[in-house]
Steps between C-alpha positions, in 0.01 A plus 500: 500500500092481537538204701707587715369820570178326543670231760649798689122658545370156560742416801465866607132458551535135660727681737253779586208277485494158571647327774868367551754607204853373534740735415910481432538184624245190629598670874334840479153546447258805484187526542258709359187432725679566843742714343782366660832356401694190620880359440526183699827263474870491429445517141477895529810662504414830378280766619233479241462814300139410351259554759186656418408816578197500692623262723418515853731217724786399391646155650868404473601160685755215505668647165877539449481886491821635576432914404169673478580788265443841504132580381411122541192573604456872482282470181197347701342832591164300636723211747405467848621203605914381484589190628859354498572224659703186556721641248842368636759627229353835474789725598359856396204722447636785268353876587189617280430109480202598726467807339181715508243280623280665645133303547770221684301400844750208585852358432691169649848427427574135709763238460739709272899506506465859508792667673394865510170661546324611193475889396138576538491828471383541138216258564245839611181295547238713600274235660344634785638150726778254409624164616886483476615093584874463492570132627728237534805686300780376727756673314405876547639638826402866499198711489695827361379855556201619253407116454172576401450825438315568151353112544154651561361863624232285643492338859636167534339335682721149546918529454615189517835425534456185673775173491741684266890526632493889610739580746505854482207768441661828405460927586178568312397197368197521521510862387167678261275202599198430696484200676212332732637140570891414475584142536881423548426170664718192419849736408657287782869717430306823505714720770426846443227695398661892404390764760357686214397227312183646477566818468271652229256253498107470623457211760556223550191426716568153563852330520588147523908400565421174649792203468767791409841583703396879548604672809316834474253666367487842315360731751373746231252193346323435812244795579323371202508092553184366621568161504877379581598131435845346626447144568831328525736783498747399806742759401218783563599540856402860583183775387520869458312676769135393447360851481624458112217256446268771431227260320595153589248333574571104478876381541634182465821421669785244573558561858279529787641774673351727141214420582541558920577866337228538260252341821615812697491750203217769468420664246274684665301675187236560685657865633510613087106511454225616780248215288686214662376615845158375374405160626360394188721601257603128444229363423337808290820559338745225513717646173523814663588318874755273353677789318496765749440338865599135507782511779684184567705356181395157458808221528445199316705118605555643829213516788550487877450705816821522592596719223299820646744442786832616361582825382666529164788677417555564159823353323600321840276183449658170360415112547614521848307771635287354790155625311634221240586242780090476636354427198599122397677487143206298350270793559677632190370262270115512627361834357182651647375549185627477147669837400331595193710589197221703287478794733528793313 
């Protein structure tokens, strides 16, 4: 009984102190310096249950997972990091598995077989900015309402629900969150994004549905969006009237006749404050210019003359429209500049 009480303390302070201690089986592995935990390989097939406390990143990859339980991780009160990922058989994330985490800054669930989206709503991280990565799950097709509500009260700053197969985004999804940068780029049978998708939530301030089938966009999203990507999206044939871009400021479009409209759009800020009359209120106070006087929206992969020739009208513009015609089709592929995706 000594000795093994003494083992026990010894391998308890090997974990805590020295470097790499296996743990379960030769394919997970804690340790105690970084404070992280790893399960690697097909020869896990269980969520392991022994993970120490205090640990901080938790890595599950290439295992043979099928269930993570309820509470399987919701004992690590100081984790900030989850990553999941080319975990093939994993068909389910139980609720509470994620359960009160709340120092968690960033979690990635790639290459799964999951078929439904995760509850997150018990996961209350308090973190004042989180990194959500959901990738490469072919199998899940919706994004239902309330999707991530309780995930963090925090901002966060990057959703990505890039390459998965989502085909539908539902009434409120996005509902009790606050979003700067959605990415939905790569869900090539995406058709619909919900009117009131958004409905609840904070943002998004940039938006990126390039190489998906969508056809419109929710009109109550886009006084806030700043920067608008939709490279490759034939089947986005028509805008709302423009005077719903509020803040856009950069836009990155499929067809030329968007940009012939957004060429011939004016914001025209400069009538909100008498300080934009000043001639050198750009260079004294370019923040203040580019939020509250900069006029013209600025159209990236498109740039020609003979856009400010054509008036736009809104929802009547397709491929054929004669704005479209002057501007050869390679002009599409030959940006200006490089639309940057870290605006915030």
């Amino acid at each position: 009984m000594v000795w093994a009480s003494m083992l026990r303390f010894m391998l308890y302070w090997l974990m805590m102190h020295a470097g790499d201690v296996f743990l379960g089986s030769d394919a997970c592995l804690a340790n105690g310096t970084t404070r992280s935990f790893l399960c690697v390989g097909n020869k896990v097939q269980l969520m392991p249950y022994q993970i120490p406390k205090n640990t901080t990143y938790v890595e599950i990859r290439l295992t043979q997972i099928i269930i993570f339980p309820r509470k399987a991780m919701s004992s690590l009160h100081d984790l900030k990091r989850i990553m999941v990922s080319e975990n093939g058989v994993l068909q389910r994330i139980e609720a509470y598995a994620f359960a009160n985490l709340t120092k968690l800054e960033e979690m990635t669930i790639s290459n799964t077989g999951l078929k439904v989206l995760p509850d997150f709503s018990k996961v209350q991280s308090t973190a004042f900015e989180f990194l959500f990565d959901l990738e490469d799950n072919m199998h899940i097709e919706l994004i239902p309402s309330n999707a991530f509500a309780g995930l963090t009260s925090g901002t966060i700053t990057e959703l990505r629900l890039t390459k998965n197969g989502i085909t539908d985004v539902d009434t409120n999804a996005f509902n009790g969150s606050r979003i700067e940068k959605l990415f939905l780029m790569g869900n090539q049978q995406l058709k619909r994004i919900h009117n009131y998708a958004f409905l609840g939530a904070e943002g998004p301030l940039v938006l990126d549905i390039s190489h998906t089938a969508i056809s419109s966009l929710p009109e109550n999203m886009l006084r806030r969006l700043k920067l608008l990507i939709a490279k490759s999206v034939y089947t986005l044939r028509w805008l709302p009237n423009l005077e719903v871009f509020a803040e856009l400021t950069q836009a990155n479009f499929t067809y030329p006749s968007h940009c012939c409209a957004f060429k011939n759009f004016k914001k025209n800020k400069s009538t909100k404050n008498h300080l934009c009359n000043d001639s050198t209120i750009r260079n004294q106070e370019p923040y203040f210019f580019e939020e509250h006087c900069k006029e013209v929206i600025e159209s990236l992969f498109f740039h020609s003359p003979h856009c400010l020739q054509f008036p736009f009208q809104p929802k009547q513009l397709s491929r054929g429209h004669l704005c479209s015609e002057v501007l050869h089709p390679s002009l599409t592929h030959k940006p200006m500049h490089t639309a940057p995706t870290n605006v915030r």
